[in-house]
Steps between C-alpha positions, in 0.01 A plus 500: 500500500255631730779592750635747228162637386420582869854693534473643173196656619598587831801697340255668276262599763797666688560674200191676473528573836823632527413761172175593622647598880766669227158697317358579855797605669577719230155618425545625894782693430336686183225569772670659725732698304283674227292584781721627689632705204180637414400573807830636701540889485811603646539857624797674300618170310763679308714584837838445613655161332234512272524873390840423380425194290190686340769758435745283312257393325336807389825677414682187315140420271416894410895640560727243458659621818503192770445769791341495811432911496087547505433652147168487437223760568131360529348808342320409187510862371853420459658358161656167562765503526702792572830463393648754727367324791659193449838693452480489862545137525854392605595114381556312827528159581401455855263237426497217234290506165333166547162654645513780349526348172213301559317798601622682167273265311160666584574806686377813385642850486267595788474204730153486691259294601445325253869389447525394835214293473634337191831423672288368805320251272779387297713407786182277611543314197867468575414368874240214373833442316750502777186240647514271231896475472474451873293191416789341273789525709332364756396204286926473412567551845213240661368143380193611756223666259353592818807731588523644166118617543562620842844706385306656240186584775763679698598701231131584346415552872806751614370852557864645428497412164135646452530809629823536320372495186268803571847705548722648193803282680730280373417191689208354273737512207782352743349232607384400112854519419647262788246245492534477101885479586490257787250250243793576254771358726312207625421414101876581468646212735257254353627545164720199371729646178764709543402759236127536655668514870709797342205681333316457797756642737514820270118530560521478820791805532299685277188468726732542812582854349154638392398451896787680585387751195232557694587455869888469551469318836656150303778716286786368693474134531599416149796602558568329873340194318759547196775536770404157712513359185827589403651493889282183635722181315160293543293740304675445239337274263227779508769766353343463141118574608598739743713679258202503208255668766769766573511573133112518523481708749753750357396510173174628613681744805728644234273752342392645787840507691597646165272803504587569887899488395388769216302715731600515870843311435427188709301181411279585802364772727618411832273776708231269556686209605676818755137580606393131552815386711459841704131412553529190590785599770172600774414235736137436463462788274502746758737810562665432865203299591239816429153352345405795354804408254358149430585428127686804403754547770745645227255833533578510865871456465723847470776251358302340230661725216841431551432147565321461162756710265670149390480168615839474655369794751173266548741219601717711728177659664373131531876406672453761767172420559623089589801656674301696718191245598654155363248306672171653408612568122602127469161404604365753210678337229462137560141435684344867502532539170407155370176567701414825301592384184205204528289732700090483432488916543724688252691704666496922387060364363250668674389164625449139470583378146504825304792708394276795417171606611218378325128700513363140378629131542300213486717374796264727726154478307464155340456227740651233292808758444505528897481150581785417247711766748412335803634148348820633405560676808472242712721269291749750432775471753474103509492522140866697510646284731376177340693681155805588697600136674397356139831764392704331745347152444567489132871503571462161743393158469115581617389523108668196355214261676209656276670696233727358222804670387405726263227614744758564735729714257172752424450528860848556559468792214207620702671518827773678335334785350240557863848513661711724295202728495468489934901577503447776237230652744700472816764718321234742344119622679326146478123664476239242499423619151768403350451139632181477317647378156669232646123360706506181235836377577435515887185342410646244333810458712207484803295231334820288477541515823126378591561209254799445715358471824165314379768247395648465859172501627403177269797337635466574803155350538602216316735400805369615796170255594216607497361496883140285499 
């Protein structure tokens, strides 16, 4: 009786433990965030990427036109707002209506300051979020508490996903959206009835599409996953769920590829995946080797308008370039790029971890803030390379000696969706940036692989003597 009073209580103990390295952890992340956001001034936030989602928004809340044209005036003398002004605004559909849409909800007719601060400090919330979520799939994914603390430390800790948030870009929201989906499909393969496997697997499409709403970097492996399914005779007892997450994910595609069919006559613009592939066509992001070009060799390049006028000229200009130096650009698209894509710097920032010049940070004046940086840093790279053997490990033996099955199957889903999005980025410009949203799942994928190896290491110990 004792015997189960004692366990009892050490179980409970743990408990308590486990929630209130949960409260801490997340109370961390809230730190560092809100402060961050409050404290972060970014010189010209509405620029570049940016200026055209503020511009979407603007026009689609106060015109109904989803545009990209610059429409508003910030002249208070002026009546707002002026209809002829907005006349000016052209529907387009160069970029998807996911962020903007979330933008729509509080932006004003003028954005300023104070808008951008308001976006800054709700996408804090939504990173103690992305923290928390990190948390419980790495409690599905590990028995270790221990490893679902540290996951979640990693993520609360990363300065990527901090600064991030202080930027009106897409990859706060992103990174919401896949976590929530990749929780969804691990819930999904533990479910036991048919119907609730079904449901789920809708869920799951639909989620699948509102990231690629808002970044369409996943957009084409529903359909290669529909395909294997239909092609691959041992996926076949998965033909039903894989079928009701197709139907998810179109059902919430269809409006928008609707609109494009209505307005430019295709379901998608195609210039910026013609931009991307021709950007990402310059080894090391340099124009015929020339630093001075570093990160926007395009500018440098007398050929860069004909090779971005459709993606088939992208791919020819691309051809020529492999014809002409077959070993250098092979070594660009397999290693080269891989390397960039997971780099620390972002490539085209005007240094370090920021993608646009910031007149404050708290990475530079708080000490805490700076000490954070110079943890991640130096964990970084073994970090990435810890995430990518746990990609190839998932797929071997290695996990079955810790992990059970349905462990295995999430990080199988895990190493799935860091893959497809490295082979998407050796096709297109893999900036670091755009790595940044998938941090947790390397994190994850990396953490798996130390559980791995501590394993070995146990065995290992157990049958080599121990010298006296």
């Amino acid at each position: 009786m004792r015997g189960k009073e004692m366990m009892s209580s050490v179980k409970t103990t743990q408990r308590i433990a486990l929630w209130l390295g949960f409260a801490l952890v997340l109370m961390l992340a809230a730190y560092l965030r809100f402060v961050a956001a409050t404290t972060t001034i970014v010189d010209y936030p509405i620029r570049n990427d940016a200026k055209d989602y503020v511009a979407y928004s603007v026009n689609w809340k106060y015109a109904g036109t989803y545009s990209r044209a610059v429409t508003w005036m910030p002249d208070p003398s002026i009546t707002w707002p002026p209809k002829e002004h907005f006349d000016k605004a052209l529907p387009d559909a160069v970029r998807p209506p996911g962020y903007p849409a979330f933008l729509r909800l509080f932006v004003p007719p003028v954005p300023g300051p104070e808008f951008v601060r308001t976006a800054m400090l709700v996408q804090a919330g939504m990173g103690v979020l992305i923290v928390a979520i990190v948390f419980l799939l790495a409690r599905v994914l590990f028995s270790s508490a221990v490893a679902a603390l540290l996951a979640m430390l990693l993520a609360a800790l990363s300065p990527h996903l901090i600064v991030m948030e202080t930027y009106l870009l897409s990859e706060t929201l992103y990174t919401l959206l896949l976590v929530i989906g990749v929780g969804t499909s691990l819930w999904a393969m533990r479910c036991e009835k048919e119907f609730t496997q079904r449901g789920a697997a809708a869920v799951c499409g639909a989620l699948l599409a509102l990231c690629c709403l808002v970044r369409p970097t996943l957009e084409q492996l529903p359909w290669i996953v529909l395909s294997a399914t239909l092609l691959v005779p041992r996926l076949r007892p998965y033909r039903t769920w894989i079928l009701c997450g197709f139907l998810g994910f179109v059902a919430v595609m269809a409006p928008w590829w609707i609109r494009n069919l209505g307005v430019i006559g295709h379901l998608t613009d195609s210039s910026l995946m013609a931009q991307s592939l021709h950007h990402g066509s310059y080894p090391d992001f340099m124009y015929n080797g020339d630093r001075a070009s570093f990160g926007q060799p395009y500018a440098y390049d007398p050929d860069t308008k004909n090779a971005e006028a459709s993606v088939s000229s992208a791919v020819n200009a691309i051809v020529q370039k492999f014809a002409a130096e077959p070993g250098r650009y092979a070594y660009w698209y397999t290693i080269g790029k891989i390397k960039f894509f997971f780099d620390w710097v972002v490539v085209r920032a005007p240094q370090d971890i920021f993608t646009y010049p910031e007149l404050a940070t708290p990475f530079r004046t708080n000490k805490f803030f700076v000490l954070v940086h110079a943890i991640m840093f130096g964990l970084h790279w073994p970090l990435v390379i810890a995430g990518l053997l746990g990609m190839v490990s998932a797929w071997t033996r290695l996990p079955r000696a810790i992990f059970a099955q349905p462990q295995i199957h999430g990080m199988r889903l895990l190493s799935a969706l860091l893959a497809y999005a490295i082979l998407v980025h050796i096709a297109v410009a893999p900036f670091a940036r755009y790595s940044i949203p998938f941090r947790p799942l390397t994190y994850l994928l990396a953490l798996m692989t130390l559980l791995i190896g501590a394993k070995w290491i146990r065995e290992l110990r157990r049958k080599v003597p121990v010298m006296t």
